[in-house]
N, C-alpha and C positions, 0 to 999 in steps of 0.2 A: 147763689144768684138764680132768682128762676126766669123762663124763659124769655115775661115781658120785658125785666130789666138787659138781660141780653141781647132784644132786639134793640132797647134803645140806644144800648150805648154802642152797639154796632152801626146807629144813623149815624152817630156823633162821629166815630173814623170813616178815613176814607177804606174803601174795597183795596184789603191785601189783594197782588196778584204774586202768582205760585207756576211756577214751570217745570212739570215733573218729566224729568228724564223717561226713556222708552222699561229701561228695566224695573223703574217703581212703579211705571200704570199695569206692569204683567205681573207685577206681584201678587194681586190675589189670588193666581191660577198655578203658581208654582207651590213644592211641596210645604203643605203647613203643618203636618205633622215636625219640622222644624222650626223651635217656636221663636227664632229671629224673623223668619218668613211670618209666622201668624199672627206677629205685634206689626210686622210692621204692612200686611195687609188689612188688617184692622183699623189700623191708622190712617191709611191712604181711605179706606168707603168711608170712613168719618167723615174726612176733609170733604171728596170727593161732592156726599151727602148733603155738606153745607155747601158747597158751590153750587150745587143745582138751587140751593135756595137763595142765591145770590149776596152768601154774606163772603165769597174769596173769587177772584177773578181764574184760571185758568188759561193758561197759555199755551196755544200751539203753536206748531211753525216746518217750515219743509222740512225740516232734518226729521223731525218727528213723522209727518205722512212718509218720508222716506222710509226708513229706520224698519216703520210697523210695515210698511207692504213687502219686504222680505222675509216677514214675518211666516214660516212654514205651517204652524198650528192656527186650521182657519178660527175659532174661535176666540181666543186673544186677538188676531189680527181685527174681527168684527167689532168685539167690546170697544177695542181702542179705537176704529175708525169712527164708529159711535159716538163714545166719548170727544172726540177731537172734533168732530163735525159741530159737537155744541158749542165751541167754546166760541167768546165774542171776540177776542184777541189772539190773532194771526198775524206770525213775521215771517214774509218772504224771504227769500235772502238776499241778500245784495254784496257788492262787492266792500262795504262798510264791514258786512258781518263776518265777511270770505278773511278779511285782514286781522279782524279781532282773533279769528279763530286761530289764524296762521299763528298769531303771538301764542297763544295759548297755548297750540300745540309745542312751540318753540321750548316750551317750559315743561313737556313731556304729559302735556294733556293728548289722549289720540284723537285722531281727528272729527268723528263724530260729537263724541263728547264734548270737543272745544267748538263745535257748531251748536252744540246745544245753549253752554255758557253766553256765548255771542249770540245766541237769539233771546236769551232770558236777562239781558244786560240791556241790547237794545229794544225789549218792552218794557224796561226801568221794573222787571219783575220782582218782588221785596224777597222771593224764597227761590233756590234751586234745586230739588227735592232731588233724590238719588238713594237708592238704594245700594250704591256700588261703594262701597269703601274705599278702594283706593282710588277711585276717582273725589271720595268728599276729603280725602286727605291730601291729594294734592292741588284740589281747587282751594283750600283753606288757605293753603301757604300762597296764594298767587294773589294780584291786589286786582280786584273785582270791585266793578260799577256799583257799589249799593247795594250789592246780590248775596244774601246769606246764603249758603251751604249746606243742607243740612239734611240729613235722613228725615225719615217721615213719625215713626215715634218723636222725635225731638221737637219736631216742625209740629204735629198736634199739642205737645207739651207747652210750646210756645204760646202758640196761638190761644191754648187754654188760656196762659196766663195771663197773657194779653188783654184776653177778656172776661179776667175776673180779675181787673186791677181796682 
């Protein structure tokens, strides 16, 4: 497909939106000489790439400015606040999201992580990107808003296919 048929049929759907957890946006900056790390930060500047061009939405939200300003290494901490400063969709928290999270954790999500889930649930976000394994294996098993799951190799696989249906 080349790229004008891919604009077009990107008019035709509506903007995926995508909420990537704090340890998938520091992926590019961790060891890539491990090459789970350098598919799957490969994967994330893809995405990341086409969101700047506005064909996938981006979601922040306080867990996330939270999460990155403990962040020790000031350069990750910068890219990400960067990054998050762009995006057009921000969820504060509320006592909505405080309640969702609390189920979640109930289910042995910790508690950041099920602050993430309830923030990327209630921006009806289509993807929950995660680099953390056992957190996409026990967000899988759990019954989530609309919210796929998914690592970020998987998540560009997708989205590929998506659009070259």
């Amino acid at each position: 497909m080349n790229y004008a048929n891919f604009v077009i049929k990107y008019l035709v759907y509506r903007i995926m939106k995508i909420y990537f957890d704090l340890c998938s946006l520091k992926r590019p900056f961790d060891d890539l000489s491990i090459t789970k790390n350098a598919a799957e930060a490969a994967a994330i500047q893809v995405i990341l790439l086409f969101s700047e061009n506005n064909l996938f939405e981006i979601i922040s939200s306080d867990p996330l400015l939270f999460e990155n300003s403990k962040n020790s290494n000031y350069f990750r901490l910068a890219f990400v606040s960067a990054l998050l400063g762009r995006t057009k969709i921000y969820i504060h928290n509320s006592n909505q999201i405080e309640s969702r999270a609390f189920e979640l954790q109930k289910s042995g999500i910790r508690l950041l992580d099920s602050l993430h889930i309830a923030c990327a649930e209630e921006a009806n976000a289509d993807y929950f990107c995660s680099t953390d394994i056992k957190l996409i294996q026990k967000a899988k098993n759990k019954v989530l808003k609309n919210l796929k799951v998914i690592n970020p190799v998987e998540l560009l696989e997708v989205l590929y296919n998506e659009f070259n249906k």
